[in-house]
C-alpha positions in Angstrom: 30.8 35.6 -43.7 33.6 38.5 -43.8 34.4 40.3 -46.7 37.9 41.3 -45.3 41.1 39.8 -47.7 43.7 40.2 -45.4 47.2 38.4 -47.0 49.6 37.5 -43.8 52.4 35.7 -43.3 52.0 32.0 -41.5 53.9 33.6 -38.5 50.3 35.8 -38.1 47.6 33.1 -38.7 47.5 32.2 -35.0 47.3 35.6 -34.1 44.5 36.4 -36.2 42.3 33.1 -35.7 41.0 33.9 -32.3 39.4 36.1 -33.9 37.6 33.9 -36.6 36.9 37.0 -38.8 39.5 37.9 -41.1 40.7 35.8 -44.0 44.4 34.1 -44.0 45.9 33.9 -46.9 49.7 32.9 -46.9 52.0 30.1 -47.4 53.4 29.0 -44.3 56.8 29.0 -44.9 58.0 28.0 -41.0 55.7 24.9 -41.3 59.0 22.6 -42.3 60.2 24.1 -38.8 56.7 23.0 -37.4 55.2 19.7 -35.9 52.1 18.4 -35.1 53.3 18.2 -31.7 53.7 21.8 -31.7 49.9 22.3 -31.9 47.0 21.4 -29.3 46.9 17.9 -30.7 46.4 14.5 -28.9 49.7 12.8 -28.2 48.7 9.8 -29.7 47.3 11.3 -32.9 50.9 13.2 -33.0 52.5 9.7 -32.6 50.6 7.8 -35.1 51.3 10.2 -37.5 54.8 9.8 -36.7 54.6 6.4 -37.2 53.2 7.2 -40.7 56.4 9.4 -41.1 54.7 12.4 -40.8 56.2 14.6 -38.8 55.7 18.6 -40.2 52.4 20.3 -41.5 52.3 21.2 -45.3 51.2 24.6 -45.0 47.6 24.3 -45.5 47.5 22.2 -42.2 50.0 24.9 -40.6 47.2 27.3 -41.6 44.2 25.3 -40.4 45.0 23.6 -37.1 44.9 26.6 -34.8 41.7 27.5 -36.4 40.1 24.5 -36.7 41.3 23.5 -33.1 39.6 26.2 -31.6 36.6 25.5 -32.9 36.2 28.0 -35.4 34.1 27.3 -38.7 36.5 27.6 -41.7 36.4 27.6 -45.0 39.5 26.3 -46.6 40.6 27.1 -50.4 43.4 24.2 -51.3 43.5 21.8 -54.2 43.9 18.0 -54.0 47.0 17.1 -53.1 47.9 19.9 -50.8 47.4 17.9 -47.3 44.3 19.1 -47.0 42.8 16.0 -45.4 45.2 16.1 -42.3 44.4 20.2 -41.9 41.0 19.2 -41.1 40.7 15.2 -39.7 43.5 15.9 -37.2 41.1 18.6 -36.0 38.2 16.2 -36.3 39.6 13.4 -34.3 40.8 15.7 -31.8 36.8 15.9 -31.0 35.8 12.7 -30.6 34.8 11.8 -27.1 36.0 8.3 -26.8 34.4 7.8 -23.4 30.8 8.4 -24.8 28.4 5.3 -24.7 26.5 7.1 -27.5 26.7 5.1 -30.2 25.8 7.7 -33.0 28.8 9.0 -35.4 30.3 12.2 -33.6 31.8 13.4 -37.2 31.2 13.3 -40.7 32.7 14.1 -43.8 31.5 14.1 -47.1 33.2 13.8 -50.3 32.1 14.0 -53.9 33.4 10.7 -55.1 34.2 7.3 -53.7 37.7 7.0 -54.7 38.1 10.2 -52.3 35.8 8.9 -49.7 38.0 5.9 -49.4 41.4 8.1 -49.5 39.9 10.6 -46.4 38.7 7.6 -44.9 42.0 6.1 -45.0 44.4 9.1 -44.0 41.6 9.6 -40.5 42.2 5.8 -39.9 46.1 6.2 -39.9 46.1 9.0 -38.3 43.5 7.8 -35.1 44.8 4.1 -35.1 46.6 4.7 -31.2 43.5 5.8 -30.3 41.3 3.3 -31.8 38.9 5.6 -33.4 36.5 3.4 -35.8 36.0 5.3 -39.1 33.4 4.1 -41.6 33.3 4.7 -45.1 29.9 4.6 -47.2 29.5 5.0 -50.8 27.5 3.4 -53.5 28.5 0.1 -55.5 28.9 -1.6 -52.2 26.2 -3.8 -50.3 24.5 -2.1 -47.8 24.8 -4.8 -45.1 28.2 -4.4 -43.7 27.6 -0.8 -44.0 24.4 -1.1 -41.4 25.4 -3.5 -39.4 28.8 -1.0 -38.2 26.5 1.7 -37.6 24.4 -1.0 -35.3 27.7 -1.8 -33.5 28.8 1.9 -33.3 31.3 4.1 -35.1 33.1 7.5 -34.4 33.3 8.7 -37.6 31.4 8.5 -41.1 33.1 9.2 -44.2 30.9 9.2 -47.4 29.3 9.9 -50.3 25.9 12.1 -50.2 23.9 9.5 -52.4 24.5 6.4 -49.7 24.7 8.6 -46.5 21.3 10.3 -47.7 20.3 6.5 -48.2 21.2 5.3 -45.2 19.6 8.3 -42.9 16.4 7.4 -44.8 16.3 4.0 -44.0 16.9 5.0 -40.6 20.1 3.6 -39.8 22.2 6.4 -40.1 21.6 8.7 -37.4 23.2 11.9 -37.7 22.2 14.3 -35.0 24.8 13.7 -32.9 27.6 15.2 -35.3 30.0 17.5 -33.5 31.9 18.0 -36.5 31.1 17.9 -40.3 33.3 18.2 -43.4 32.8 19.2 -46.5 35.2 18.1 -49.0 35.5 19.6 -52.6 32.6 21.2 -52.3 33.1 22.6 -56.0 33.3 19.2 -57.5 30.0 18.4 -55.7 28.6 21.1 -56.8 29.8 20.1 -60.5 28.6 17.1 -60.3 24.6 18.2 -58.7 25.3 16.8 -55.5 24.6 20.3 -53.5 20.4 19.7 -52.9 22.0 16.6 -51.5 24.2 18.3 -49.0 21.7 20.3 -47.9 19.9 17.7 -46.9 22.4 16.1 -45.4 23.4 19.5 -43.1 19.8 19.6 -42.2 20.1 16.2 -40.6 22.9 17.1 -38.4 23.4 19.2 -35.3 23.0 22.9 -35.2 25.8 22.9 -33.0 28.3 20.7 -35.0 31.4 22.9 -35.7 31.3 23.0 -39.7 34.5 22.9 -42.2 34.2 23.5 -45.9 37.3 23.0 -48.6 37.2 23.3 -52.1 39.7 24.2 -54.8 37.5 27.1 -56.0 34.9 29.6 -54.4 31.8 29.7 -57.5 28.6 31.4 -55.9 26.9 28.7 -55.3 29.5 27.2 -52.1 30.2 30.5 -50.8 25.6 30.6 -50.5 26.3 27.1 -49.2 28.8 28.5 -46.5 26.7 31.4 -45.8 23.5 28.8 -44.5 25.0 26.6 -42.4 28.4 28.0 -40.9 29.3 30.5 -38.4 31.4 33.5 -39.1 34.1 31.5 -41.2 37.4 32.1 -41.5 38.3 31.7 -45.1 42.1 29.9 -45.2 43.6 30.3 -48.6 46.8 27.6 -49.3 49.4 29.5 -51.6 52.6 28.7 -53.2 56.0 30.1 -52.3 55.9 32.6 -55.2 52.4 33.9 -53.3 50.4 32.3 -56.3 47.4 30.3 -55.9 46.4 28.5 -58.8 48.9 28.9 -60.9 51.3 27.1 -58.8 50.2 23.7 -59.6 50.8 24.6 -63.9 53.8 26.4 -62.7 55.3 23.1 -60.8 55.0 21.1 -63.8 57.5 21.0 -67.2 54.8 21.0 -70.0 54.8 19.2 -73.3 52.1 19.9 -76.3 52.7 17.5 -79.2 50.5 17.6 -82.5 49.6 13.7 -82.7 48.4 11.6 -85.1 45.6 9.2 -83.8 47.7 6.3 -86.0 50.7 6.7 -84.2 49.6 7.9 -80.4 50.5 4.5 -79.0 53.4 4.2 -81.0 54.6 7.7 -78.9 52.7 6.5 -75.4 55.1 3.2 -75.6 58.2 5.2 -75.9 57.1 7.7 -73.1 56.9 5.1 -70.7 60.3 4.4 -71.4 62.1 7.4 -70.5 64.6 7.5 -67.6 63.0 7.9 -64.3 59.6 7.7 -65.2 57.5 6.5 -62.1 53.7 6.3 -61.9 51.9 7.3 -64.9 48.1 8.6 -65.5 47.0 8.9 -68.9 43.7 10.7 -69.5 40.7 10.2 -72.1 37.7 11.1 -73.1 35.6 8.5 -73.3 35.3 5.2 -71.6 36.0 2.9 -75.0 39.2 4.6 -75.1 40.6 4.3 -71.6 39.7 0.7 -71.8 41.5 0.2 -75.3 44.9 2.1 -74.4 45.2 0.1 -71.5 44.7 -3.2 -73.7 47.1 -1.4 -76.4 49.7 -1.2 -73.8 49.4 -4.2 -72.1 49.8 -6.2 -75.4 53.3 -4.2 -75.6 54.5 -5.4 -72.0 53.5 -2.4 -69.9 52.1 -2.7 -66.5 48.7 -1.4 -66.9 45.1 -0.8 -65.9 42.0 1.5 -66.7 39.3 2.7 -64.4 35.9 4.3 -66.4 32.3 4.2 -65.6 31.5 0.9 -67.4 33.7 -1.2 -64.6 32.1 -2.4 -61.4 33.2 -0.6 -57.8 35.5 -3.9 -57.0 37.3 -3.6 -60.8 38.0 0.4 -60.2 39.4 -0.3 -56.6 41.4 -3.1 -57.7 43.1 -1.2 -59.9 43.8 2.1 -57.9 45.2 -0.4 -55.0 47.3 -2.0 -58.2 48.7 1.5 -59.3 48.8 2.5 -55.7 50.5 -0.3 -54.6 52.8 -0.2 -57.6 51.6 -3.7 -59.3 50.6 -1.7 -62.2 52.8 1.8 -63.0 50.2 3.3 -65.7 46.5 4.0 -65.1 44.3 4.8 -68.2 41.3 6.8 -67.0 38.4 8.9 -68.2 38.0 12.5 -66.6 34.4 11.2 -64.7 36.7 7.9 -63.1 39.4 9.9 -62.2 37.8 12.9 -59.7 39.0 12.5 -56.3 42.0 10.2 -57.0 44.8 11.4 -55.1 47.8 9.5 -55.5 51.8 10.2 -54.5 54.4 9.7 -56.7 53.1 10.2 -59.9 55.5 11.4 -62.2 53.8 12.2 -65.4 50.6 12.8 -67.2 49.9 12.4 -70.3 46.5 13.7 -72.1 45.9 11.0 -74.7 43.2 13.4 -75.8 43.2 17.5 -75.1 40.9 18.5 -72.5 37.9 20.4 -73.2 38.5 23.4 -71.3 41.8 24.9 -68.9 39.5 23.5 -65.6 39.5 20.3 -66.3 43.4 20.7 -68.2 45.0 21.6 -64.8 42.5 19.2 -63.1 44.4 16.6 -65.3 47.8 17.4 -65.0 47.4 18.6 -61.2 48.2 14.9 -59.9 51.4 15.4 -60.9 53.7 18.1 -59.5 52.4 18.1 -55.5 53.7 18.2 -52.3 56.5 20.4 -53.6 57.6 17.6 -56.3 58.0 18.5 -59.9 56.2 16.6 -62.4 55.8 16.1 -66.6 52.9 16.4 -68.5 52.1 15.6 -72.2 49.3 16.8 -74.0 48.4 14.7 -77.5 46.2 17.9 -79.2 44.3 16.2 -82.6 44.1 18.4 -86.0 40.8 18.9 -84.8 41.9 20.4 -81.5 44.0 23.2 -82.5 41.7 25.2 -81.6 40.5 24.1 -78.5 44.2 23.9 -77.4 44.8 27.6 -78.2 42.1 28.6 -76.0 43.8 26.8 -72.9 47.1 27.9 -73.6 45.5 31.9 -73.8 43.6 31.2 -70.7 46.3 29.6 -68.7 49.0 32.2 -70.4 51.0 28.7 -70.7 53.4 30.2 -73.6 52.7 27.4 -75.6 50.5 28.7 -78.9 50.8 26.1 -80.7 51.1 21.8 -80.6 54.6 20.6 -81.8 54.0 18.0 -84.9 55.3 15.0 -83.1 55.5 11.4 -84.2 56.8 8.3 -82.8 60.1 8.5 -84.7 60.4 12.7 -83.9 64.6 12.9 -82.2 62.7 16.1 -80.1 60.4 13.5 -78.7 62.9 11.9 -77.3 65.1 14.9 -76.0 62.4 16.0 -74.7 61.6 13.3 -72.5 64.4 12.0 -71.8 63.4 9.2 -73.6 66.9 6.4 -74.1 68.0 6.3 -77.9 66.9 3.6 -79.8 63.7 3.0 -77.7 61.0 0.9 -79.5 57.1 0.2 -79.3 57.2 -3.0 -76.7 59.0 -2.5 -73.4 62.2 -4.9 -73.2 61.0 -8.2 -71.3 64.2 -8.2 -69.1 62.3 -4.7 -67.9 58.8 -6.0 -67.3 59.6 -6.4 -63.4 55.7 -5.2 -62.3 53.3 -8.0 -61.1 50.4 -6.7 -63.1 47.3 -6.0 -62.4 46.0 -9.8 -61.6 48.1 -10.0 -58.5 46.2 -7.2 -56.7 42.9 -9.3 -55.2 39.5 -8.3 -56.7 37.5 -8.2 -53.7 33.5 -9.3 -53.3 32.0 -6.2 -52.7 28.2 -7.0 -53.2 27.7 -5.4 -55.7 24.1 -3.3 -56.4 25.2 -2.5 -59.5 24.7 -4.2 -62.7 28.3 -4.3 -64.0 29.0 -5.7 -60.9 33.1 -7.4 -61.0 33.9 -6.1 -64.4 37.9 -6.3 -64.7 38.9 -3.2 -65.9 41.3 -3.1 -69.1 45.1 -4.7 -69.4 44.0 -7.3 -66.6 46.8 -9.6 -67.4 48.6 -11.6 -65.1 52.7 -11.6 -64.6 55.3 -9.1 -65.1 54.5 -6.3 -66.9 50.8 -6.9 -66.4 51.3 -10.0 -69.0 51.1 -13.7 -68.2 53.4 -16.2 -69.4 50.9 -17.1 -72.1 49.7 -14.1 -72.6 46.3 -15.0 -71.7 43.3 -12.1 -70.0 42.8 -12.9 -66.5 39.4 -11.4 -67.1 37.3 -14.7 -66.7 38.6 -16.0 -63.1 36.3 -17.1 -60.8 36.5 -13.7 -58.9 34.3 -12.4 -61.4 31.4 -14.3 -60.0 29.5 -11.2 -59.2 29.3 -10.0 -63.0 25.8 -10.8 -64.0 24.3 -7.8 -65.5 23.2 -7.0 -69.4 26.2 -4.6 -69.1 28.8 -7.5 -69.3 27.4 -8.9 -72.5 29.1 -6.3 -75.1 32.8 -6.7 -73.2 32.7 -10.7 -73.3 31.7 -10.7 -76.7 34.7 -8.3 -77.6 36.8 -10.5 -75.7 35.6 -13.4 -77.4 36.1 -12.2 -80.7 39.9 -11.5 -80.0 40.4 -14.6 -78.7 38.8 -16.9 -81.9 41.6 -15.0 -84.1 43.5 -18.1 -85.1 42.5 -20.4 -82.8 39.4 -22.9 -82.5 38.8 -22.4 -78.5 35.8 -20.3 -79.0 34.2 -21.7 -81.9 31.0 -22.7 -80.6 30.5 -20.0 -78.5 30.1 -18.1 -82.1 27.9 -20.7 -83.4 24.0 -19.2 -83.9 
């Protein structure tokens, strides 16, 4: 690896990657004059990326392609949300030899999480659909059958995460030796999250000629050792904002808010958040599972669309509520820190930390899916008595200008200057305004599940407008929830049972002992 930090303008970066030694660092500022078609690019990836509506490179990808294309190593230093995914599958599929009768993958790319898996696996498809590229996607909490039987048939691409693809190369039906390209995606969250023995493993398996790219939001010791083992003089591409900052910019794009809550009245101030004038899709943070799951229910009750996704849900309940929130059936997704790594959705318009994170990492992770691809975005931060302190320790690190939390309640008039929130705006969303379908009208697929909480629904699964049913009734106990069978659902249906015997008779022998 170079040690050379060389800042250039975008105009340079094709100059200087030929010669795949110095770092670019720069923010692309003719990449809005740019399009893919102005790079070495396959016609048909060009025009199915048109058809997407994507026509110009953010400037990571403006960065990246020439490098990339040429066949240079690279190690790319851009948060989620940047376009990163496109900087380095448009590259990827530009490999693939679609006359080859070999039917072993020819790229891979690995990802920390499944929800990003899916999302990379997603943006590849789109992007080679013309040239009917088959891209697989392998992660855990799915059966393993389908998953074997398309490597049997043959696919071009792999897309996964290092627990299943390590599984699958054991069991001998993934065979990666034939990889001419192999991505690393947010290596730092792998590395968070102890995955990096795996990936080593996983390089080890592939080709010593494969042409490697690594991306990760920050450079800790133990990726750039990573990169120094298994790539090739790398070019280290750095994304930056206008103003020439790096990770600041995502903070800086976003109007902050720091309200000293009461735990009494938090819902009391989410419900009239949600409410404010041109409020679009909405993630709201906690920190623990019981809590994601119960301010979904909260909200629910009070008309909103919502959904939660946390580790006690099965892989179909977490998808079927990303595709909700993606698709728009649901407009506010609860989630726990753990759930939420790797989602990258558009269109989110604020964020709102139920709880105050732990540390400045994980508080511009939080309020970073918010405020991308040049949009602006809101964020709210509840900070507890108890985290005062915890709150002026991010706001020194972060050098936010915001010392100390506001004491805020439900009924506060800054509240709703703030926020833009309409005068007069009260705890339960109007039912004339509850036009979402909920999250009961996005399918929960069958997955086959291997784990034991298998088709868990995740929380404010109600059916109708607004996420609620005409009769107010859970959707939780449909007979797509055939695939819940483990110990793990016996503590949920027993809280749900208990709601529902308040006042009524229904349930009445299932409490009998």
């Amino acid at each position: 690896m170079t040690d050379t930090d060389t800042t250039v303008p975008a105009s340079d970066a094709e100059r200087e990657a030929v010669q795949a030694t110095p770092d670019v660092e720069g923010t692309a500022p003719e990449a809005a004059q740019q399009t893919f078609g102005d790079f070495d690019v396959h016609p048909d990836i060009v025009d199915a990326l048109a058809d997407a509506g994507i026509i110009h490179p953010f400037p990571i990808q403006a960065m990246t392609l020439p490098v990339a294309l040429a066949g240079h190593d690279i190690i790319g230093q851009a948060k989620t949300g940047t376009g990163k995914t496109l900087g380095f599958g448009v590259p990827m599929l530009n490999r693939i030899d679609l006359e080859s009768d070999d039917t072993r993958p020819q790229a891979l790319a690995v990802a920390p999480t499944r929800e990003l898996a899916s999302q990379v696996a997603a943006d590849l498809e789109r992007a080679g659909k013309r040239l009917g590229i088959k891209v697989l996607t392998v992660y855990g909490g799915r059966a393993y059958e389908p998953q074997i039987e398309a490597l049997k048939k043959g696919v071009h691409v792999v897309v996964g995460t290092p627990g299943r693809l390590i599984d699958l190369a054991q069991q001998r039906h993934l065979d990666l030796s034939g990889t001419k390209t192999v991505v690393l995606d947010e290596a730092d969250e792998m590395l968070d999250l102890g995955f990096l023995p795996d990936v080593e493993k996983i390089m080890a398996m592939t080709s010593p000629a494969r042409h490697t790219m690594l991306f990760s939001a920050t450079m800790p010791g133990a990726i750039v050792a990573l990169a120094r083992r298994y790539m090739t003089q790398p070019t280290h591409i750095r994304a930056m904002s206008e103003d020439g900052e790096g990770d600041s910019h995502t903070v800086k794009a976003i109007e902050q808010f720091v309200y000293r809550a009461h735990a009494m009245d938090k819902v009391e101030m989410l419900a009239r958040i949600l409410q404010a004038k041109d409020r679009g899709l909405t993630i709201i943070f906690s920190r623990t599972k019981r809590t994601a799951a119960k301010v979904a229910d909260e909200l629910t009750d009070r008309g909103f669309a919502a959904a939660s996704i946390h580790g006690d849900l099965g892989q179909g309940a977490r998808e079927q509520a990303l595709r909700a929130f993606r698709n728009g059936k649901v407009d506010v997704l609860v989630a726990t820190d753990v759930a939420a790594r790797g989602i990258d959705v558009t269109d989110v318009t604020h964020v709102i930390n139920y709880q105050c994170p732990d540390d400045e990492k994980t508080y511009v992770h939080r309020i970073g899916r918010t405020g991308r691809a040049g949009n602006t975005g809101i964020a709210v931060t509840f900070v507890d008595w108890d985290d005062e302190t915890k709150w002026a320790m991010i706001n020194r690190a972060l050098d936010l200008g915001i010392p100390e939390a506001v004491e805020t309640y439900s009924s506060s008039p800054h509240l709703f200057t703030d926020l833009d929130i309409p005068e007069g705006t009260k705890g339960r969303l109007p039912r004339g305004q509850r036009t979402r379908e909920g999250l009961d009208a996005e399918r929960l697929e069958d997955l086959g599940e291997t784990g034991k909480s298998g088709g868990r629904r995740s929380g404010g699964g109600r059916g109708g407008s607004g996420g609620r049913g005409n009769d107010g009734g859970r959707g939780g106990e449909r007979s797509g929830q055939t695939e819940a069978k483990g110990d793990g659902e016996s503590r949920p249906r027993r809280r749900r049972n208990r709601r529902r015997t308040r006042g009524g008779q229904s349930q009445a022998s299932g409490s009998e002992s």
